[in-house]
N, CA, C and O of each residue as an XYZ file, in Angstrom:
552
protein
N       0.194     -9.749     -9.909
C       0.435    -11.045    -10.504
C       0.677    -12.109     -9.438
O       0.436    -13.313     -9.519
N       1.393    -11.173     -8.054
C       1.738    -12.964     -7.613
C       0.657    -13.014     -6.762
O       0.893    -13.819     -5.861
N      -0.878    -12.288     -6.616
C      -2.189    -12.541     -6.112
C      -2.969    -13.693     -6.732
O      -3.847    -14.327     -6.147
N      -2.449    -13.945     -8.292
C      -3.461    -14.379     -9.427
C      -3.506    -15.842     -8.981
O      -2.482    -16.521     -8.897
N      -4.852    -16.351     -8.669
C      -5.213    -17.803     -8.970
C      -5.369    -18.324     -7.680
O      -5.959    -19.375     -7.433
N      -4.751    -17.468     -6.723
C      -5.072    -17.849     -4.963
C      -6.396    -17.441     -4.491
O      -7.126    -16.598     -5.013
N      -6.657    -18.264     -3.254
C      -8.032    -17.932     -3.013
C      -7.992    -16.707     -1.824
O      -6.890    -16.288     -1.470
N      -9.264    -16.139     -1.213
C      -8.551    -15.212     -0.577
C      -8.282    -16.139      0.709
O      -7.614    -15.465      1.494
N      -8.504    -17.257      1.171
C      -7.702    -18.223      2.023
C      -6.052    -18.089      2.465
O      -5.403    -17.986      3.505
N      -5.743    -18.175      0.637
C      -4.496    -18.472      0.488
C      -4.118    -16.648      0.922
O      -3.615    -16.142      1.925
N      -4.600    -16.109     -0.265
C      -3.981    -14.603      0.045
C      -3.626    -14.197      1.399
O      -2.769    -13.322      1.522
N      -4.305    -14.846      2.704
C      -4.732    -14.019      3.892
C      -3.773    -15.004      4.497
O      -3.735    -14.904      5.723
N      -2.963    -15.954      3.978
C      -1.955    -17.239      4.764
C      -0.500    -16.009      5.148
O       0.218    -15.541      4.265
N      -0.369    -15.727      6.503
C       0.749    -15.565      7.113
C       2.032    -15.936      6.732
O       2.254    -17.086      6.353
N       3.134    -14.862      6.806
C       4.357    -15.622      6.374
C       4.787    -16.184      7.409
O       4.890    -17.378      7.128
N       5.112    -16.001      8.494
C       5.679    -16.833      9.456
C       5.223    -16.673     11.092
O       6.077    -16.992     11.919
N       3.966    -16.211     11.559
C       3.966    -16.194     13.078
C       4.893    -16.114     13.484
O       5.799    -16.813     13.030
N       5.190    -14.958     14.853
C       3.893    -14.273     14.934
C       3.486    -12.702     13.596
O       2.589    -11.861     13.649
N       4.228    -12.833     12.908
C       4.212    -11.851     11.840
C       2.684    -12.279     11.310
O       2.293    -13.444     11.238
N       1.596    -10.634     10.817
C       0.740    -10.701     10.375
C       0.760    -10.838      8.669
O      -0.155    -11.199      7.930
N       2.157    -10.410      8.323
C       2.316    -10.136      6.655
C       1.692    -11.482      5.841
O       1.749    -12.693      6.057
N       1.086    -10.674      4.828
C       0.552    -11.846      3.977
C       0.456    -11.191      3.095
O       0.582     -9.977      3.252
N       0.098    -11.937      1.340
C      -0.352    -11.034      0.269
C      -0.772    -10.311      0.490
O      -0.175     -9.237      0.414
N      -2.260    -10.379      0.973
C      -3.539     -9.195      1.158
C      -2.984     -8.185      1.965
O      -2.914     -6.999      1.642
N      -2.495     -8.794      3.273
C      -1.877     -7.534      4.304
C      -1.313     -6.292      3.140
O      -1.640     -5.105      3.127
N      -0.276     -7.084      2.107
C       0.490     -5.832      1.356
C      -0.666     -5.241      0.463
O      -0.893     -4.031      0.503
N      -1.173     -5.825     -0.094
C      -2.181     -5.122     -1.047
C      -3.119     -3.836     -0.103
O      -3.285     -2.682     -0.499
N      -3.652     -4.427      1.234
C      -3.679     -3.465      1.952
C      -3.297     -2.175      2.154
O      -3.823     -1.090      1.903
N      -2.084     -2.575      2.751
C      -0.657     -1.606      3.495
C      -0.527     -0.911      2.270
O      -0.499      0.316      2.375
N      -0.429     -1.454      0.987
C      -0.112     -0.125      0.009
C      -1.109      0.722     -0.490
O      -0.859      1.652     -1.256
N      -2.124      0.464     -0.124
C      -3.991      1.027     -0.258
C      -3.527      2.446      0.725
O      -3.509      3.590      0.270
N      -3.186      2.099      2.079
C      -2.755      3.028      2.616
C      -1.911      3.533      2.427
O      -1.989      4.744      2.631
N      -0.774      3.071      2.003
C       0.341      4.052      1.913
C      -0.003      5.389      0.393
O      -0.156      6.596      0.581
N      -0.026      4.980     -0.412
C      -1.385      5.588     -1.388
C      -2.084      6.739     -1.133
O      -2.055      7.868     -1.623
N      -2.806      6.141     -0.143
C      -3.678      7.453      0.564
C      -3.140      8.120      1.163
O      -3.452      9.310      1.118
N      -1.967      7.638      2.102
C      -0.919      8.487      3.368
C      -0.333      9.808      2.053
O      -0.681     10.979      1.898
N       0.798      8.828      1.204
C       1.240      9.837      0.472
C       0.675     10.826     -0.057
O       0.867     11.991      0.290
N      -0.336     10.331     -1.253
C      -0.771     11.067     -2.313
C      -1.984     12.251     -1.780
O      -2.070     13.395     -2.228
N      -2.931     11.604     -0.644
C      -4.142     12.027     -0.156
C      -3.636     13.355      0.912
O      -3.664     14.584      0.847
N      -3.188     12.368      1.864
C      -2.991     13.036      3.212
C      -1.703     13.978      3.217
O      -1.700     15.023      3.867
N      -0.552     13.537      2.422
C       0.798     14.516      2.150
C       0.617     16.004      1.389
O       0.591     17.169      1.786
N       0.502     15.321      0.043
C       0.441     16.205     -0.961
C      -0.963     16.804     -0.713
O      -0.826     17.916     -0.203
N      -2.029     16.535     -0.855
C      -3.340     16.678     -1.403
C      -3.943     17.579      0.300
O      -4.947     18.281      0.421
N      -2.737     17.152      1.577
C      -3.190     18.229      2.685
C      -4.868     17.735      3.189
O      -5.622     18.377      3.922
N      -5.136     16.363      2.512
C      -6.572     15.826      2.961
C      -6.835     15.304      4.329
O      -6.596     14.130      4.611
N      -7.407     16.305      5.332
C      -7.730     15.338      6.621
C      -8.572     14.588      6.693
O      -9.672     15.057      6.983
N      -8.463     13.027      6.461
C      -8.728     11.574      6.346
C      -7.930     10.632      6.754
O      -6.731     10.413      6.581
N      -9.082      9.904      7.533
C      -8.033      8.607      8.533
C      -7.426      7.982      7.115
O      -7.289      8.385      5.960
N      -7.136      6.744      7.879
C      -6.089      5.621      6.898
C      -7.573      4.635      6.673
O      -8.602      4.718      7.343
N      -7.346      3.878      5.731
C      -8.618      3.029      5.311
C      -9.131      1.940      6.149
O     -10.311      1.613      6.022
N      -8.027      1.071      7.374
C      -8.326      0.303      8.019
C      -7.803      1.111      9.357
O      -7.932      0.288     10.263
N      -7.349      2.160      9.836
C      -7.266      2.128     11.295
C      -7.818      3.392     11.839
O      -7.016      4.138     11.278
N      -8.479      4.086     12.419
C      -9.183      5.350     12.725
C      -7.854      5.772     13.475
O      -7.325      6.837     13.155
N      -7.244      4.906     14.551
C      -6.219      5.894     15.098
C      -4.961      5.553     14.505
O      -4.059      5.252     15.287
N      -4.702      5.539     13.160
C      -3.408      5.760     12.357
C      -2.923      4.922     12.461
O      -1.848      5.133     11.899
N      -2.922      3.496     13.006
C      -1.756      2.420     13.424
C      -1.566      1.778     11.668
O      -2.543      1.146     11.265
N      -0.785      1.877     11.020
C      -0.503      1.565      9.918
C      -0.006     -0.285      9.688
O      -0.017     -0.869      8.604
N       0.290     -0.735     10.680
C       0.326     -2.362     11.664
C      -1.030     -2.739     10.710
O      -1.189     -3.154      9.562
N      -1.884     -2.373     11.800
C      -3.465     -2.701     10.729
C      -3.438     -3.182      9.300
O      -3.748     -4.299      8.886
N      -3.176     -2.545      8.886
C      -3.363     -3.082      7.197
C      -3.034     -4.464      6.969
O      -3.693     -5.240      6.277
N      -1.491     -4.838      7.878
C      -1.425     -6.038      7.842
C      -2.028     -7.049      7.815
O      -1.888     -7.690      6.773
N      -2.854     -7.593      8.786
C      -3.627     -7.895      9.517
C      -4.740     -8.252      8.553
O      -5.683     -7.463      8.611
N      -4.888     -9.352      7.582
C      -6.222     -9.060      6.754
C      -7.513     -9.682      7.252
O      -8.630     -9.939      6.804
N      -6.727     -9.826      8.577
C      -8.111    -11.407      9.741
C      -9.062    -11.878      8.197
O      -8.712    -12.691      7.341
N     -10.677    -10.821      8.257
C     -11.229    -12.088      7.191
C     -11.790    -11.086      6.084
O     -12.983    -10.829      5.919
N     -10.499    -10.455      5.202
C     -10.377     -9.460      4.471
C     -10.817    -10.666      3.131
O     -10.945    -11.890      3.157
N     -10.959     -9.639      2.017
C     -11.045    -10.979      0.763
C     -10.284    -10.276     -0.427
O      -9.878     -9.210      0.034
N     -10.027    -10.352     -1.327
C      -9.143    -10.276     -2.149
C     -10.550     -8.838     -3.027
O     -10.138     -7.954     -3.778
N     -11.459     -8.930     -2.807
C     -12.689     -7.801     -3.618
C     -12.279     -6.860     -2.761
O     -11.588     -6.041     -3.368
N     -12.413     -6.556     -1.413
C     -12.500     -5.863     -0.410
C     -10.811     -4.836     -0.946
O     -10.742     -3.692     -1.394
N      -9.839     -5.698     -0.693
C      -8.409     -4.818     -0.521
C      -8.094     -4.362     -1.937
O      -7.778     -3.183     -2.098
N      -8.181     -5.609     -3.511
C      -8.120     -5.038     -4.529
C      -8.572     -3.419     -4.840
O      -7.868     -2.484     -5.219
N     -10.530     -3.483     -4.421
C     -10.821     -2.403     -4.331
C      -9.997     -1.043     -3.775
O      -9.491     -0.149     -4.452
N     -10.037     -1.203     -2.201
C      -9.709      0.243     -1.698
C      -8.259      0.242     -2.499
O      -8.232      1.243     -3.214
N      -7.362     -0.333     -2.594
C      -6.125     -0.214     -3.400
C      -6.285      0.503     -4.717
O      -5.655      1.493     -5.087
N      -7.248     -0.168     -5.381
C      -6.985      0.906     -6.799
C      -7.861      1.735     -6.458
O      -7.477      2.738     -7.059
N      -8.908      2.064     -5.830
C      -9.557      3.613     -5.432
C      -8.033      4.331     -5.213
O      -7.477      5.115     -5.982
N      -7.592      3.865     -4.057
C      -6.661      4.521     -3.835
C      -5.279      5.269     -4.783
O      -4.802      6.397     -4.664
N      -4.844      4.000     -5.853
C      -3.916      4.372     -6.624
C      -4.450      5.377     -8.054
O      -3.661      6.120     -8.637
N      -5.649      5.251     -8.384
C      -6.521      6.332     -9.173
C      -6.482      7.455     -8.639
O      -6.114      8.485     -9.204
N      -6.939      7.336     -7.262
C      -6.970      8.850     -6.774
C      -5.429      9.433     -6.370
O      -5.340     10.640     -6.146
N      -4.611      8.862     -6.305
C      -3.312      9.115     -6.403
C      -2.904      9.509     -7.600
O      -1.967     10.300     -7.490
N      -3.249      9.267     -8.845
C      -2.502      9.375    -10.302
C      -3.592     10.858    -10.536
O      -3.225     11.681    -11.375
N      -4.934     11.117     -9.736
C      -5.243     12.373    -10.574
C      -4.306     13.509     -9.462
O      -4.205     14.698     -9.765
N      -3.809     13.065     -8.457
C      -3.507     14.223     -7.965
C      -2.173     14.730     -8.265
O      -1.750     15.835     -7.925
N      -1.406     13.651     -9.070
C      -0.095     13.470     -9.737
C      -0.380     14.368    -11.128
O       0.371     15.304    -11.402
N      -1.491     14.026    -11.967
C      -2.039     14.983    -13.352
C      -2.302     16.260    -12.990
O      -1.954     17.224    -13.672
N      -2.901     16.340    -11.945
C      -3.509     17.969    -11.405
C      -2.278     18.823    -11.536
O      -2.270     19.871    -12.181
N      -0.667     18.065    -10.546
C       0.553     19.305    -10.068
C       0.905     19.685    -11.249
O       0.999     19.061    -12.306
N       1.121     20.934    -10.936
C       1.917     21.689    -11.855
C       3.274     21.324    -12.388
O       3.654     21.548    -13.537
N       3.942     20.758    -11.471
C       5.049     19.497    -11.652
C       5.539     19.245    -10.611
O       5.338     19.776     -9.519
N       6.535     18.020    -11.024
C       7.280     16.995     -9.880
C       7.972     18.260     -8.648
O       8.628     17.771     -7.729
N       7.851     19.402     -8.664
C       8.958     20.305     -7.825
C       7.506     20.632     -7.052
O       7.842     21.493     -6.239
N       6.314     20.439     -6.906
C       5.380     20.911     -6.225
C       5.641     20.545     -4.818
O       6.398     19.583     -4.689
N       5.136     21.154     -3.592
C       6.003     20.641     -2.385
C       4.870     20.566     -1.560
O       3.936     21.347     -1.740
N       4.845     19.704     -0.664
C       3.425     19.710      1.077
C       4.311     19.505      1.759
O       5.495     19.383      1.444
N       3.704     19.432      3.037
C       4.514     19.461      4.443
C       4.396     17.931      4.396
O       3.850     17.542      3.364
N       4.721     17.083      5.144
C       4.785     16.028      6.076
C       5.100     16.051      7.058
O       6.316     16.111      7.239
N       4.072     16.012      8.400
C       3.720     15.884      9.186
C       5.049     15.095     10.151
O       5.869     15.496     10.977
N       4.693     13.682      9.474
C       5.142     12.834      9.982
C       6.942     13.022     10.368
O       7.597     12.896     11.403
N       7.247     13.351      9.063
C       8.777     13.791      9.209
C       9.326     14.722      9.382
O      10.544     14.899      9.386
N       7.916     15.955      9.664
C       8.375     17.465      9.764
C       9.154     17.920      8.963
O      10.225     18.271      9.458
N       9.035     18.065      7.841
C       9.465     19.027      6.807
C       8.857     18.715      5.121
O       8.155     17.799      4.694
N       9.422     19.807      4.486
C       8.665     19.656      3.311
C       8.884     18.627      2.490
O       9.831     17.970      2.923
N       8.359     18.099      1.313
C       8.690     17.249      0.619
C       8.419     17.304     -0.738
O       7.195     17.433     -0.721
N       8.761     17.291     -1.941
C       8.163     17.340     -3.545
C       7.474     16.255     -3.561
O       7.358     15.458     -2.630
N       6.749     16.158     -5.173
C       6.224     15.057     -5.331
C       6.856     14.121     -6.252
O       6.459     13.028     -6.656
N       8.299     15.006     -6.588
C       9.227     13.977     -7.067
C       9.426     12.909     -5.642
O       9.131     11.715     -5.704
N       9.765     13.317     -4.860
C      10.268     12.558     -3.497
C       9.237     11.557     -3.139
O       9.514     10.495     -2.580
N       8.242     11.859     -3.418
C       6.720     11.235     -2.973
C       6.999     10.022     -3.679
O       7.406      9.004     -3.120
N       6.706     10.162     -5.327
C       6.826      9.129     -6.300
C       8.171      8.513     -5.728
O       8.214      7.330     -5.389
N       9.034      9.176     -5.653
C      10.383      8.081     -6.022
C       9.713      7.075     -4.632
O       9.619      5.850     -4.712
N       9.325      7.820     -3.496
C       9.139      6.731     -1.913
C       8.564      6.114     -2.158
O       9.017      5.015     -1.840
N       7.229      6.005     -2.832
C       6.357      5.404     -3.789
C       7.294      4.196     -4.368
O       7.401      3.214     -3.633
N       7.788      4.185     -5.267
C       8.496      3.606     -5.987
C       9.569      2.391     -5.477
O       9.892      1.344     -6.039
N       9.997      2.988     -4.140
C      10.888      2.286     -3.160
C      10.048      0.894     -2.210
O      10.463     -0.203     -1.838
N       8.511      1.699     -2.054
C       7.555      1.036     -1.317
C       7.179     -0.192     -2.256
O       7.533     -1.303     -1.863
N       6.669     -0.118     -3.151
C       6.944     -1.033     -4.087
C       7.619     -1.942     -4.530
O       7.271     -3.105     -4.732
N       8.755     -1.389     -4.729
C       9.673     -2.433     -4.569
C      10.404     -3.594     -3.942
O      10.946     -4.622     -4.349
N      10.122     -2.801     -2.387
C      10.101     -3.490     -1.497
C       9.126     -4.557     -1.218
O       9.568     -5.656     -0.884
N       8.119     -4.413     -1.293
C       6.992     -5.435     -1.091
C       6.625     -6.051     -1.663
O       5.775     -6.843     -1.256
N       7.233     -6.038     -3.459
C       7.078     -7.171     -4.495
C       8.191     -7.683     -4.200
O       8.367     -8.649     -4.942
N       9.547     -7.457     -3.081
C      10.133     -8.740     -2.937
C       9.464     -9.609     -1.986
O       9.679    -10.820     -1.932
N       8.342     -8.746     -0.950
C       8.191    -10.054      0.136
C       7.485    -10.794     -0.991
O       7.852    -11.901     -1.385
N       5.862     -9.736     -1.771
C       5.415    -10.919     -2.510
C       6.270    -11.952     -2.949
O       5.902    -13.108     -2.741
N       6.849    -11.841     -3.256
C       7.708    -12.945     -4.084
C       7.784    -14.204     -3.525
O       7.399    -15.265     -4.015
N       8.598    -13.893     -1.881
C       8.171    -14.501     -1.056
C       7.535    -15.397     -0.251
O       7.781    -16.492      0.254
N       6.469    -14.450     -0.286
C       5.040    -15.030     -0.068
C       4.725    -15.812     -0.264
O       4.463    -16.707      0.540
N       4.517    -15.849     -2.262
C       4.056    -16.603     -2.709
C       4.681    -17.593     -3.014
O       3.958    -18.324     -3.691
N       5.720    -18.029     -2.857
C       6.699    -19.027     -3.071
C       6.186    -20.322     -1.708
O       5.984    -21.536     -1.684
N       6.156    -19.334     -0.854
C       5.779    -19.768      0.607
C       4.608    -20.878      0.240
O       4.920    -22.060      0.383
N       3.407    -20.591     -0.179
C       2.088    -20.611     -0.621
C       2.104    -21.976     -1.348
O       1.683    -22.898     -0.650
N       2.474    -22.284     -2.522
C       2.160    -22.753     -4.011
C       3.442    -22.903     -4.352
O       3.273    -23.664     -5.305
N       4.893    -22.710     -4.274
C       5.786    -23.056     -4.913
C       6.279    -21.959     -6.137
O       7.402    -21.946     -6.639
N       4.963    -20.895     -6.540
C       5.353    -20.470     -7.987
C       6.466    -19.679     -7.901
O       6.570    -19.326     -6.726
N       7.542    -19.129     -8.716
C       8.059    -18.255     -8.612
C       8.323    -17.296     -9.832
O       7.613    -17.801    -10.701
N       8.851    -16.357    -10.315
C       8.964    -15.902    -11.539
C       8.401    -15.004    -11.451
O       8.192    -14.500    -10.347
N       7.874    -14.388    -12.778
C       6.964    -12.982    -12.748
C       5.711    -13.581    -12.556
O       4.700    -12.884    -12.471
């Protein structure tokens, strides 16, 4: 919602230099995080991240001359293919390694981080877009 009615101009407007964050950056960054969790955690899929071959997760930020078709897309590829691998488990107690943090993890834990990631980044949107256009609200 707080993407709706901006151009991808606006979407790709920086919050404050030298910071790369912008709408798109997040719509990005959560395309990947998506894939990190759901793909690469649980699902044990060896596949880069959608914008960086050597893992720099920074990248996503960064939408230089990204467009609002481009990130929408890989984002909901991404969050689809996340929700079948959520239907597939047998349930929330199903467990993968993570790499990253060295040790195991459920996919209760997944969702809830999920959930946290989210949250977090509809406050920058908020942000953002306030930054932008003035709007605020839902």
């Amino acid at each position: 919602m707080k993407c709706d009615g901006l151009s991808d101009e606006e979407l790709r407007r920086q919050s404050s230099p030298p910071s790369t964050l912008s709408l798109l950056g997040l719509v990005r960054h959560m395309a990947e995080v998506e894939r990190t969790w759901f793909r690469k955690v649980v699902n044990a899929e060896d596949i880069p991240l959608v914008w960086s071959d050597s893992g720099d997760y920074q990248v996503a930020y960064d939408a230089g001359s990204s467009t609002r078709t481009e990130a929408f897309a890989a984002w909901q590829r991404e969050v689809e293919h996340s929700r079948r691998i959520e239907r597939a488990a047998e349930s929330l107690d199903v467990t993968a390694h993570n790499a990253r943090w060295g040790e195991d993890v459920s996919l209760r834990l997944v969702m809830l981080h999920l959930i946290h990631e989210y949250a977090r980044h509809n406050g920058h949107a908020d942000l953002l877009r306030e930054a932008i256009d003035g709007a605020v609200g839902a």
